[in-house]
C-alpha positions as CSV (number, residue, x, y, z in Angstrom):
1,X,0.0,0.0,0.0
2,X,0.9,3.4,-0.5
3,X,1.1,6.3,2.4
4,X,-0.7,9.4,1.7
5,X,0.3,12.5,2.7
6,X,-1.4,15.8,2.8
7,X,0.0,19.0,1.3
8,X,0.9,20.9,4.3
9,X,2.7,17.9,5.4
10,X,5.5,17.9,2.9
11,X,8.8,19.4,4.0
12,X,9.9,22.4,2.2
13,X,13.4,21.7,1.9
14,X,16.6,22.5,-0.5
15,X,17.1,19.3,-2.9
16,X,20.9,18.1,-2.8
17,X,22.1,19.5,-6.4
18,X,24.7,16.3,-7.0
19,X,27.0,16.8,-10.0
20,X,27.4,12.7,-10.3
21,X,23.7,12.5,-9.7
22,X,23.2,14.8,-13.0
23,X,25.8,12.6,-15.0
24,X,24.0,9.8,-14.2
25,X,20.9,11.3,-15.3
26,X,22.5,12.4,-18.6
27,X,24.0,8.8,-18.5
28,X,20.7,7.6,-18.5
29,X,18.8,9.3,-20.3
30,X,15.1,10.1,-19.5
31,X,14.3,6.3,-19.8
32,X,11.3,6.2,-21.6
33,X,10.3,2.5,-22.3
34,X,13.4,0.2,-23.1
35,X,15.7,3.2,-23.8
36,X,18.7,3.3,-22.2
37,X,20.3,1.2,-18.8
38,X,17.3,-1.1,-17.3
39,X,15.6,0.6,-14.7
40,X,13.7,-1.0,-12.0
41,X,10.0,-1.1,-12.0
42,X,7.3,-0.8,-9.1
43,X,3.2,-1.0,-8.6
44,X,1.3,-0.7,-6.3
45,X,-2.7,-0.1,-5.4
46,X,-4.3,2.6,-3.7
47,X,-7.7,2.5,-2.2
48,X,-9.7,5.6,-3.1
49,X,-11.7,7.7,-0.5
50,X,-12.9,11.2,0.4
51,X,-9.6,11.5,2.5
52,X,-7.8,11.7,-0.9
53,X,-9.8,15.0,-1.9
54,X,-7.1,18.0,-2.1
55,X,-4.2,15.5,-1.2
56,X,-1.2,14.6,-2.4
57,X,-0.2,10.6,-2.3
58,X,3.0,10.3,-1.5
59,X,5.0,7.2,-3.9
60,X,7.2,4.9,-2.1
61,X,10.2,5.9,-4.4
62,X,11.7,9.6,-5.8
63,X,13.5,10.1,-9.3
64,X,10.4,8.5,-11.4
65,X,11.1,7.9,-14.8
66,X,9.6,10.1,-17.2
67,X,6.6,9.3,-18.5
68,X,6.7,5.5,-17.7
69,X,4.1,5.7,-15.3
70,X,0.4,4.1,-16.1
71,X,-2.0,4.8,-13.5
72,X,-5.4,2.2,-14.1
73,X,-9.1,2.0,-12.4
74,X,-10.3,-0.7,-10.8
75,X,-8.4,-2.8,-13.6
76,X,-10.0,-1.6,-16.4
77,X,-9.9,2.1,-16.9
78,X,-6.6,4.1,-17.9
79,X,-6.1,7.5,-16.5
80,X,-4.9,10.1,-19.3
81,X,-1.5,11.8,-17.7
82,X,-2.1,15.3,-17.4
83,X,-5.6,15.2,-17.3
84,X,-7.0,12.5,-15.2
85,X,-3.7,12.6,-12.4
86,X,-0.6,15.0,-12.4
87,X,2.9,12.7,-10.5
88,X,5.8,14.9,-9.7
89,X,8.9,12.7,-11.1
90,X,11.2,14.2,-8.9
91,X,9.5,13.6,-5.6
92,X,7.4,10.9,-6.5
93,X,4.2,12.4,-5.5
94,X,0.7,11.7,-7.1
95,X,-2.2,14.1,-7.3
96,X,-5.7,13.0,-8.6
97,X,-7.8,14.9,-10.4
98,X,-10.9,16.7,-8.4
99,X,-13.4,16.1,-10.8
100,X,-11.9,12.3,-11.8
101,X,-11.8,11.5,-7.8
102,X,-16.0,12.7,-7.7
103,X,-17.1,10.1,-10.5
104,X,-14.9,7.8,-9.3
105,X,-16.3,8.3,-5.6
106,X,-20.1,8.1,-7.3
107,X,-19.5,5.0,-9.3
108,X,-21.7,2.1,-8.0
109,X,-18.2,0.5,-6.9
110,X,-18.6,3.6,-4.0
111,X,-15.5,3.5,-1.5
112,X,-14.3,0.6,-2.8
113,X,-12.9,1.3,-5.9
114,X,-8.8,0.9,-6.2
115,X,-6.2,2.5,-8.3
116,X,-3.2,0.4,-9.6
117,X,-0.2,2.5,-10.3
118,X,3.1,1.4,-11.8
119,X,6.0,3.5,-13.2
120,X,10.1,2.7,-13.5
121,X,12.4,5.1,-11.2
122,X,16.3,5.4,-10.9
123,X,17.2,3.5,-7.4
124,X,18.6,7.0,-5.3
125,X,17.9,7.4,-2.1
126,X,19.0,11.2,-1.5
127,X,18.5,13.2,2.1
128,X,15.9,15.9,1.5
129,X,18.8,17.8,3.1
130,X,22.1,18.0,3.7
131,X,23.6,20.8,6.3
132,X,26.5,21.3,8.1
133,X,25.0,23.1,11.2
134,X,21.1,23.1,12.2
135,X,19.7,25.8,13.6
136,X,18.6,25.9,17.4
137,X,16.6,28.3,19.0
138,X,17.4,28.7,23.1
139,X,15.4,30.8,25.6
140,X,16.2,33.0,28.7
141,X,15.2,32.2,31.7
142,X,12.3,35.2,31.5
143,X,11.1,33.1,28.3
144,X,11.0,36.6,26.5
145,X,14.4,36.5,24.6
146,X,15.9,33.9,22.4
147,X,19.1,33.2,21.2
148,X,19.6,31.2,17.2
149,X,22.4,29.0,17.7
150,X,24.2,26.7,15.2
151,X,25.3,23.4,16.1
152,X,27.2,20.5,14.2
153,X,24.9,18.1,12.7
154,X,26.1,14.3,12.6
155,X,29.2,14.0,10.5
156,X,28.6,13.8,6.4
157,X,29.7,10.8,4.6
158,X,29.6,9.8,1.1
159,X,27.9,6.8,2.3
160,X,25.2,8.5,2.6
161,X,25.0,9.1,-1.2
162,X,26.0,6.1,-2.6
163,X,25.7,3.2,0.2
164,X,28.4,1.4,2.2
165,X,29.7,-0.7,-1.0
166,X,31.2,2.7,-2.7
167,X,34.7,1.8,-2.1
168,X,37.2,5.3,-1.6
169,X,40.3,6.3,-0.7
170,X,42.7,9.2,-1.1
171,X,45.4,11.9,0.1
172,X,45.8,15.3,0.9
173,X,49.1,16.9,1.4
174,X,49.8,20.4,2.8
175,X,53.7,21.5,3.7
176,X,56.2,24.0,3.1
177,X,60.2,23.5,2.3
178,X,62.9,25.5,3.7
179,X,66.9,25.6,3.1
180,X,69.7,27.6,3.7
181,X,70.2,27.7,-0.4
182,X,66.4,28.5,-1.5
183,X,63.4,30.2,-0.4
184,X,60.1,29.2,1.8
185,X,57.7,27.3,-0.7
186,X,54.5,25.8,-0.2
187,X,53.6,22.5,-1.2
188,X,50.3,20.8,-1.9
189,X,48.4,18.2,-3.1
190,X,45.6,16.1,-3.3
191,X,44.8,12.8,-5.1
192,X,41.8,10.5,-4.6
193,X,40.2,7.6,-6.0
194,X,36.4,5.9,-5.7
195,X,34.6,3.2,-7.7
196,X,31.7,1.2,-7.1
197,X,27.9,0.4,-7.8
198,X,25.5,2.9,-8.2
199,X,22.6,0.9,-9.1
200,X,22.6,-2.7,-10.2
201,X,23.9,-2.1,-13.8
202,X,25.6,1.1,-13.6
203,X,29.5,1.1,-12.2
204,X,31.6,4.0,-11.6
205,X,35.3,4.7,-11.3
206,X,37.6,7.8,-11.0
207,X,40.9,9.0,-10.2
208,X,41.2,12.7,-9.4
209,X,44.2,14.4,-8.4
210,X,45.3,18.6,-8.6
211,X,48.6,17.5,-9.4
212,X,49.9,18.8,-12.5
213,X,53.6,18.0,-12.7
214,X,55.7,18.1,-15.6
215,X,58.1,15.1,-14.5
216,X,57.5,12.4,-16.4
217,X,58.3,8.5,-15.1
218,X,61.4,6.9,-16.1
219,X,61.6,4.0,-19.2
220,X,63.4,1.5,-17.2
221,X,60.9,-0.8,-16.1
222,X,58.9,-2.8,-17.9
223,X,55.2,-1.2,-16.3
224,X,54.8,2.8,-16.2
225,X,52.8,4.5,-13.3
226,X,51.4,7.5,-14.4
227,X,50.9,10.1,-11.4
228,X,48.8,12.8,-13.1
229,X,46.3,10.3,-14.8
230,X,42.5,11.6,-14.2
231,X,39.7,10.4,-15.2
232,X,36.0,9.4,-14.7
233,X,34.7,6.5,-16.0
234,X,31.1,4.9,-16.3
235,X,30.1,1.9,-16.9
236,X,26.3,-0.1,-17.9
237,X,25.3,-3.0,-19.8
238,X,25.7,-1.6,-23.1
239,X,27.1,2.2,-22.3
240,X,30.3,3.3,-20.9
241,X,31.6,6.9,-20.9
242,X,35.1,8.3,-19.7
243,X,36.1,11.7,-19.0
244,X,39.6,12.7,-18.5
245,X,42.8,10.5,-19.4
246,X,42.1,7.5,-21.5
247,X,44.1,5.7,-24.2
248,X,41.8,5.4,-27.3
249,X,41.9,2.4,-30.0
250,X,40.8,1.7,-33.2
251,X,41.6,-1.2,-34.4
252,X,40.3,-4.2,-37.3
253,X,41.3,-1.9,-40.7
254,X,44.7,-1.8,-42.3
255,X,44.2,2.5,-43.3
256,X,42.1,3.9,-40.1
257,X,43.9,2.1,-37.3
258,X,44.8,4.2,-34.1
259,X,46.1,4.1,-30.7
260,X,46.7,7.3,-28.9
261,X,46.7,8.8,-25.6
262,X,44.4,11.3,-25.0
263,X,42.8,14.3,-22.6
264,X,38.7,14.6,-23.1
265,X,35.9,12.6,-23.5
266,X,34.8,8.7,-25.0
267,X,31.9,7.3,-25.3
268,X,31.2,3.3,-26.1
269,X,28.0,1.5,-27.3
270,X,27.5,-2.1,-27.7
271,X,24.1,-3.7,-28.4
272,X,22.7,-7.1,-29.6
273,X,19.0,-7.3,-31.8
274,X,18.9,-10.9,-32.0
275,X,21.5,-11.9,-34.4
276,X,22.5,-8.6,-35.1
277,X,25.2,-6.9,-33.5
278,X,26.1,-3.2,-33.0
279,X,29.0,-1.4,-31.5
280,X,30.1,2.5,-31.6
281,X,32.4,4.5,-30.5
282,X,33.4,8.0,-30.6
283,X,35.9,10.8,-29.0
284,X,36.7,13.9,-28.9
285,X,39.5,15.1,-27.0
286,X,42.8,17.3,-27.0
287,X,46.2,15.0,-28.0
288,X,49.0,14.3,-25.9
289,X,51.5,14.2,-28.6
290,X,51.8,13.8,-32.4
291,X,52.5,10.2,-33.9
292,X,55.8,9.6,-35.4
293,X,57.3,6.2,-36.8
294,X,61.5,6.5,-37.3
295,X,63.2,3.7,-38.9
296,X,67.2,3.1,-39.0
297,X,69.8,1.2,-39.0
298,X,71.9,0.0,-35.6
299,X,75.7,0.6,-35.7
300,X,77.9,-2.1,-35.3
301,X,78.9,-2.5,-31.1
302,X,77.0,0.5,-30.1
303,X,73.8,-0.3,-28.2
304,X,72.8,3.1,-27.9
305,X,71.7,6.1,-26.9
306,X,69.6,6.5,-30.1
307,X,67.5,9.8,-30.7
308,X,64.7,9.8,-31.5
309,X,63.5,13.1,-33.4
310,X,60.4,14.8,-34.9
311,X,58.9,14.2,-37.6
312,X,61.3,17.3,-39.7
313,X,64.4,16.3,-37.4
314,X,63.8,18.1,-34.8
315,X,65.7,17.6,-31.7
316,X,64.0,19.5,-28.8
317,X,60.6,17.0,-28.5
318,X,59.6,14.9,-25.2
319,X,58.3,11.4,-26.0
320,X,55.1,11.0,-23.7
321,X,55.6,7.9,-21.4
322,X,54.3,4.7,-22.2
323,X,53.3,5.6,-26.0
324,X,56.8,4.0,-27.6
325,X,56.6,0.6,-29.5
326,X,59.9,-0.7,-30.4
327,X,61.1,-3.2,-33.2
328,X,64.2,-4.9,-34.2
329,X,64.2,-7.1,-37.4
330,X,60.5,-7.0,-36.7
331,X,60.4,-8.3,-33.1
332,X,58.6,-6.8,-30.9
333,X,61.1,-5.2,-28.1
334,X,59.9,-5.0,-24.2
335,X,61.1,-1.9,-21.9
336,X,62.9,-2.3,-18.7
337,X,66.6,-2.9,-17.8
338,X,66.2,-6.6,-17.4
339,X,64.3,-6.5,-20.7
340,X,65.1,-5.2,-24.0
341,X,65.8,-1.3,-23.7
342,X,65.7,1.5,-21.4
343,X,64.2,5.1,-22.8
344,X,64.9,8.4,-21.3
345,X,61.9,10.3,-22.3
346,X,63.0,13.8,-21.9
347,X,65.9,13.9,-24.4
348,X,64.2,10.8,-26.7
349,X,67.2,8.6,-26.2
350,X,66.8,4.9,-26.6
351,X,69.7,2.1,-25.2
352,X,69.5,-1.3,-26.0
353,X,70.5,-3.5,-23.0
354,X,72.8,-6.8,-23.7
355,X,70.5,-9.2,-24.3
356,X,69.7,-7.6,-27.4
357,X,72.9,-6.8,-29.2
358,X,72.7,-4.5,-32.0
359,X,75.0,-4.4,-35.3
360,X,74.7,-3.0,-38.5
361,X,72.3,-5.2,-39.8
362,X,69.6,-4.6,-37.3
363,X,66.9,-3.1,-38.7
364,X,65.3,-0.9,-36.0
365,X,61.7,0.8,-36.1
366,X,59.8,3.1,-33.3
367,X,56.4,4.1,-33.2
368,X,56.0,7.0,-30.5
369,X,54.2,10.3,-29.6
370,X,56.0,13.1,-28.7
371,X,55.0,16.8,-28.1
372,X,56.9,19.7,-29.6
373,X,54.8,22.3,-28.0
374,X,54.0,24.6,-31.2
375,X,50.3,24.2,-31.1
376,X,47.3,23.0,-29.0
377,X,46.3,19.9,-31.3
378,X,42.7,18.3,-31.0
379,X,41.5,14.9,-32.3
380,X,37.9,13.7,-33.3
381,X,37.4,10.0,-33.9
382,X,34.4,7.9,-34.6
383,X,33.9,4.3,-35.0
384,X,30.8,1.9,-35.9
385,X,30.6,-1.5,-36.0
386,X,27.5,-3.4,-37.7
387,X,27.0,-7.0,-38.2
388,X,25.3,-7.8,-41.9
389,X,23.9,-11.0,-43.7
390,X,22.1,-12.6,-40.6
391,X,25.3,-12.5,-38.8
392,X,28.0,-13.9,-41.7
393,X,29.4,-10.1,-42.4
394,X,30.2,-7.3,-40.6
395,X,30.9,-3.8,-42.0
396,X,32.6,-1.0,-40.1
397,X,32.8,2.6,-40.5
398,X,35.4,4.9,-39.4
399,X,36.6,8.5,-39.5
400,X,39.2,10.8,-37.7
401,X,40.0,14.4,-37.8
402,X,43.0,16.0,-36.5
403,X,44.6,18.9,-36.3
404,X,46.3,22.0,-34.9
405,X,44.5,25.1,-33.8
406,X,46.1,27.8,-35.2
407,X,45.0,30.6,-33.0
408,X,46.1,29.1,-30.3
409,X,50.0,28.7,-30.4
410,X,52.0,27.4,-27.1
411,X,55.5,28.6,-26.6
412,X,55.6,31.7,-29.2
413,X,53.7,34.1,-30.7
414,X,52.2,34.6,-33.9
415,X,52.9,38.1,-34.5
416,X,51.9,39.8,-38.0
417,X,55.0,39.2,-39.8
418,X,55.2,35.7,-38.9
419,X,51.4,35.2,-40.3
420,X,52.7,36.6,-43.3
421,X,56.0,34.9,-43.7
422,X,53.2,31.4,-43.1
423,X,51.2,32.3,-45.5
424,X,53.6,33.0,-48.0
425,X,55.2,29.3,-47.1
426,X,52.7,27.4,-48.4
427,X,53.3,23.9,-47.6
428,X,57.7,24.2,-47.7
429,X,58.4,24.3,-44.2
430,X,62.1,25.4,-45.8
431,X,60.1,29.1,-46.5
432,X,58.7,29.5,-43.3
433,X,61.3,30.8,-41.5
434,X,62.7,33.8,-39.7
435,X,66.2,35.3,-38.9
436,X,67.6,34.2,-35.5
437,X,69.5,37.3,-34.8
438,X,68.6,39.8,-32.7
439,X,70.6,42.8,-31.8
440,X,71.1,44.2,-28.0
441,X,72.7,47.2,-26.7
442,X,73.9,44.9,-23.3
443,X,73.9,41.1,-22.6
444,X,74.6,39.9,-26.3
445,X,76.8,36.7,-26.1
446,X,77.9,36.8,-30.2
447,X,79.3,39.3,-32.6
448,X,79.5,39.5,-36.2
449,X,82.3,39.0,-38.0
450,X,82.5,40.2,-41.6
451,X,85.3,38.9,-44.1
452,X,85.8,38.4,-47.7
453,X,86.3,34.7,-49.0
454,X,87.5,33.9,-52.1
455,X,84.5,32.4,-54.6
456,X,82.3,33.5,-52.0
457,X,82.7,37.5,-51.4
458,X,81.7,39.6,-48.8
459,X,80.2,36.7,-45.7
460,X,79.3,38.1,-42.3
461,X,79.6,35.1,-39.4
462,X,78.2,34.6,-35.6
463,X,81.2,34.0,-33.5
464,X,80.8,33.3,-29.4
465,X,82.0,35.7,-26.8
466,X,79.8,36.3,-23.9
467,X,81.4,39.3,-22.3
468,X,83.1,40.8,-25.1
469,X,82.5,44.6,-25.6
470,X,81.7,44.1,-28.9
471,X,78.8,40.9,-28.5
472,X,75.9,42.8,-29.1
473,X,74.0,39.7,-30.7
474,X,71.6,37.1,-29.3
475,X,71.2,34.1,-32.2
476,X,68.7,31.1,-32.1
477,X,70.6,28.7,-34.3
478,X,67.6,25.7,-35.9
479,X,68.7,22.2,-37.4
480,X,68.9,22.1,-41.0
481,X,70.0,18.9,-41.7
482,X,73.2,17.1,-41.6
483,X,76.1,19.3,-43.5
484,X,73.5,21.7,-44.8
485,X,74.3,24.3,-42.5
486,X,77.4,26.2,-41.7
487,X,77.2,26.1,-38.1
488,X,78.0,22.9,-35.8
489,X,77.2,22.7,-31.9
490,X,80.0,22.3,-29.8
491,X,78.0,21.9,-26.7
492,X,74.8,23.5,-25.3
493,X,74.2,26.9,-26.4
494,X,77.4,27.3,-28.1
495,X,77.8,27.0,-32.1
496,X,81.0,27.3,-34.3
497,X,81.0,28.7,-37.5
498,X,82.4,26.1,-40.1
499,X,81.3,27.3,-43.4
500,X,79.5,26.5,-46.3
501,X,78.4,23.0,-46.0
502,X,80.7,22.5,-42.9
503,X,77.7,22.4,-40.3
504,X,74.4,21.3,-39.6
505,X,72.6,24.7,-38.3
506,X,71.9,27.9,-39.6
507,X,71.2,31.2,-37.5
508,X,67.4,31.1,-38.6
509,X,63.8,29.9,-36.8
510,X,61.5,27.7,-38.1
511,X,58.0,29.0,-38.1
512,X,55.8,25.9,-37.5
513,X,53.0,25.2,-39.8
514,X,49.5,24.6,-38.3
515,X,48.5,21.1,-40.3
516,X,44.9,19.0,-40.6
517,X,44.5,15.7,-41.5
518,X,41.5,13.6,-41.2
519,X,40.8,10.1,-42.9
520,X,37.3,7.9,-43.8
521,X,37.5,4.3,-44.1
522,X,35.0,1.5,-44.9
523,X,35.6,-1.7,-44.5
524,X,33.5,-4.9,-45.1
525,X,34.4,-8.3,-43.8
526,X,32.2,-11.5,-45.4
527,X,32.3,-14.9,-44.0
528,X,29.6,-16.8,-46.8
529,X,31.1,-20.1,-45.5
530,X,32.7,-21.7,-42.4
531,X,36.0,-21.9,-44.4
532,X,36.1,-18.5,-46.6
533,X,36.8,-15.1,-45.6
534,X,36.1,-12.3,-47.8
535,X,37.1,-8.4,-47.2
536,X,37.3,-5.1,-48.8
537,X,38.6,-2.0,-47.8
538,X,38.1,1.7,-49.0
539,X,39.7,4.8,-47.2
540,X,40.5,8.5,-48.3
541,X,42.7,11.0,-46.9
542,X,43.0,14.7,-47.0
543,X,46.0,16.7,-45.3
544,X,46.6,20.4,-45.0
545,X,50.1,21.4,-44.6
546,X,49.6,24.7,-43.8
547,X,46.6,26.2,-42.6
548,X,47.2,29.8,-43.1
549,X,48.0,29.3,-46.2
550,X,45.8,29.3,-49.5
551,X,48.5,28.8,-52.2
552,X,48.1,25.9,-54.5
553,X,49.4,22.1,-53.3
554,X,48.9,23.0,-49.7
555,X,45.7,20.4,-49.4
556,X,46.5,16.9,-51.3
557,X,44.2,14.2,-51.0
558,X,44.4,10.5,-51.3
559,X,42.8,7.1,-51.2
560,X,43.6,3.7,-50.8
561,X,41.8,0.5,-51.6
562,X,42.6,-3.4,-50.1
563,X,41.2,-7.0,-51.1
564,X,41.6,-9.7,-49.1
565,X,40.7,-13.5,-49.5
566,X,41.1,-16.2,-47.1
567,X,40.7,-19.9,-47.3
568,X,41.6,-22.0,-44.5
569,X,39.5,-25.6,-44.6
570,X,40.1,-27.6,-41.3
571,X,40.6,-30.6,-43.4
572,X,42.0,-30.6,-46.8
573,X,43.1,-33.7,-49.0
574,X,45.2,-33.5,-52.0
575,X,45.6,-36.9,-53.4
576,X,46.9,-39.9,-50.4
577,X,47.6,-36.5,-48.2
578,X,45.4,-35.4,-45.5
């Protein structure tokens, strides 16, 4: 039976506004019908009465599912929502129409007559109200003056949310650091974790920290703990979403396959209709890193370091931790120092350990992210899986987008000659550059150095001299390639001038070029019989080299087509063989 409740007898009271409660809604969805997670169901009778007249009946549960409910007379008569009864899905609360109540009250049934009501609802059971403090009022000993006074309410536990299976833990860290050689500092930090059930389908994990550390975890173990990892991630039957950190892959087609690490969000679908399956997924997020495979060969007794570069040669990159996959004559190489290699992932700098001797006939290949810190870079990503033929095919669909946002460089600026030195570059990273000299009147650590040179004429040089009198030059020397330039490095900051040829920089910067890529891929896999296999596979490409840029051959496009057939009988007899 169901408890009634008049009017003036429900609490006025603040509702608890729960972020997770509103993701689980969203999660949900409004849960009309079979959409979405399975929600519990409940029904119930009431007995009608004159008592019910101006009343409110009060449901057994809150958070009713939107227009699931079915309210029915004496087993044969619906009510019409809206018109007949009004229910209040948030706090589960029923109210009868006056004028249905009277003819119901004057049928022949009289008194008698029962309502069956039935509805689906989300299984929270939220407080009213949560406070800190309640209010208490004190009087005098006269009895004509009082006093409001606050006082602690009961401790406030998660607990009460979510139930004593929510399983949590975390830290909090507060201090300061004092030397003789440095300055007071203050030190914080805070990382927790939680997962658990919220309902009997629907799971929920998380790692949140306020961390944000630029340290990045050594390659000399075989495993890689990631301290700054966040994320939020929720799981049902057939949904899952994650928000945060999360490593995305696409996998099943030789053109559109991916694995990256990435910062936003990823949603999952997987259903069954029968013998038909479906599966989706789809992400949008910012990128860790851009993907760059490097092949080479190994040098006869030297197991390393190896550097790893960008994808132009450049040297100053960071590989992010944990993306690196490493191949030597096509083996598949495992990290650690007991393993295969070790990987500083700061300088890019691979070492081989014993075990695996290199020599010049080792053919070695790396796939790895690494950031470069020129632009913020997003990705978009979609995939769909759907099973065709009563079960014997399946065809998948699949397209990515990335690129860099040009209005939003990282570590420079783009000022007005630079845009038009970029658009003027077109797609030749060679024209988009700038001088690397810049004149001061204090501080300079080069001066110029004009001669004559025979075949050559009138050359003007960089030489170092930090202190001179006459330094009155700051230079930003860039990697051209090896003896294209006319500078080498003798160590960190300091360059000699070699000549023509002689060197492998020149006093210039790079401008980097804001580039787009995105590719679309079908792909159609048929199984007609136990022991043939069937697939075809279309994908085309488009890349933008330059996106401030118009001039021609900055865009080129692409595609690429694949046919597969397989036949692999369990038993096969050719002549006497089996």
């Amino acid at each position: 039976m169901f408890e009634k409740s008049r009017r003036s007898d429900i609490p006025r009271c603040i509702p608890a506004v729960l972020p997770v409660f509103l993701l689980l809604c969203a999660f949900g969805g409004a849960a009309r019908g079979q959409e979405g997670p399975s929600l519990p169901s409940h029904a119930g009778t009431i007995h009608l009465s004159p008592a019910l007249r101006d009343s409110l009946i009060r449901l057994p549960d809150q958070f009713i599912a939107a227009g699931t409910d079915t309210v029915v007379f004496d087993s044969a008569t619906v009510l019409r929502r809206g018109i007949d009864y009004s229910l209040g899905y948030r706090f589960g609360t029923l109210r009868l129409d006056s004028a249905f109540l009277a003819r119901a009250l004057a049928a022949p049934a009289g008194p008698g007559g029962l309502l069956t009501v039935s509805y689906r609802f989300f299984p929270f059971h939220f407080q009213q109200e949560y406070t800190r403090r309640s209010v208490v009022v004190l009087r005098d000993s006269t009895g004509r003056d009082t006093l409001h006074v606050a006082r602690p309410r009961g401790g406030f536990s998660i607990d009460d949310i979510f139930g004593a299976n929510f399983q949590k833990s975390g830290s909090i860290v507060r201090g300061f650091t004092v030397g003789s050689n440095r300055d007071l500092s203050l030190n914080s930090g805070f990382r927790m974790q939680f997962s658990g059930k919220l309902a009997s389908d629907i799971e929920v994990a998380a790692t949140l920290t306020d961390d944000n550390t630029p340290i990045q975890p050594e390659g000399t173990t075989q495993t890689i703990q990631e301290f700054d990892k966040v994320f939020v991630e929720i799981k049902s039957t057939n949904l899952a979403a994650t928000l945060g950190d999360f490593v995305l892959d696409l996998k099943g087609q030789e053109f559109a396959s991916l694995s990256r690490k990435l910062q936003g969000a990823m949603g999952t679908a997987d259903y069954r209709f029968g013998s038909i399956g479906e599966s989706a997924v789809i992400a949008g997020a910012v990128t860790r890193g851009k993907f760059n495979t490097m092949q080479f060969s190994g040098l006869d007794a030297v197991q390393g370091p190896y550097v790893l570069t960008g994808k132009n040669g450049e040297r100053a990159i960071i590989v992010i931790a944990g993306t690196e996959k490493v191949y030597v004559n096509g083996e598949t190489q495992v990290r650690g120092e007991t393993n295969d290699y070790t990987i500083d992932y700061s300088t890019g700098e691979i070492t081989f350990m014993p075990r695996r001797l290199i020599t010049a006939a080792s053919r070695i290949t790396v796939d790895y992210q690494y950031t470069d810190r020129q632009y913020s870079r997003s990705l978009f990503a979609g995939q769909s899986a759907t099973s065709v033929f009563d079960g014997r095919g399946k065809f998948t669909f699949t397209f990515v987008h990335e690129a860099d946002n040009p209005d939003a460089p990282i570590d420079f600026t783009v000022t007005d000659s630079a845009r038009q030195v970029l658009e003027q570059a077109g797609g030749d990273r060679n024209k988009a550059v700038q001088s690397g000299v810049s004149r001061v009147d204090t501080g300079g650590i080069y001066f110029r150095v004009d001669t004559l040179i025979a075949g050559r004429g009138a050359v003007s040089y960089y030489r170092y001299a930090p202190g001179d009198t006459a330094a009155h030059y700051l230079v930003t020397f860039s990697f051209v390639g090896t003896g294209q330039g006319e500078y080498v490095r003798q160590q960190v900051g300091v360059f000699i001038w070699k000549g023509a040829g002689g060197g492998d920089y020149e006093p210039i910067r790079y401008l980097p070029l804001p580039q787009s890529q995105q590719v679309m891929d079908f792909a159609l896999e048929l199984q007609p019989v136990k022991s043939l296999k069937v697939s075809g596979e279309y994908a085309g490409s488009s890349f933008n080299a330059n996106q401030f840029s118009d001039l021609p051959g900055v865009t080129s496009t692409g595609v690429a087509t694949k046919f597969a057939l397989a036949f692999s009988p369990r038993d096969m007899t050719w002549g006497d063989l089996t």
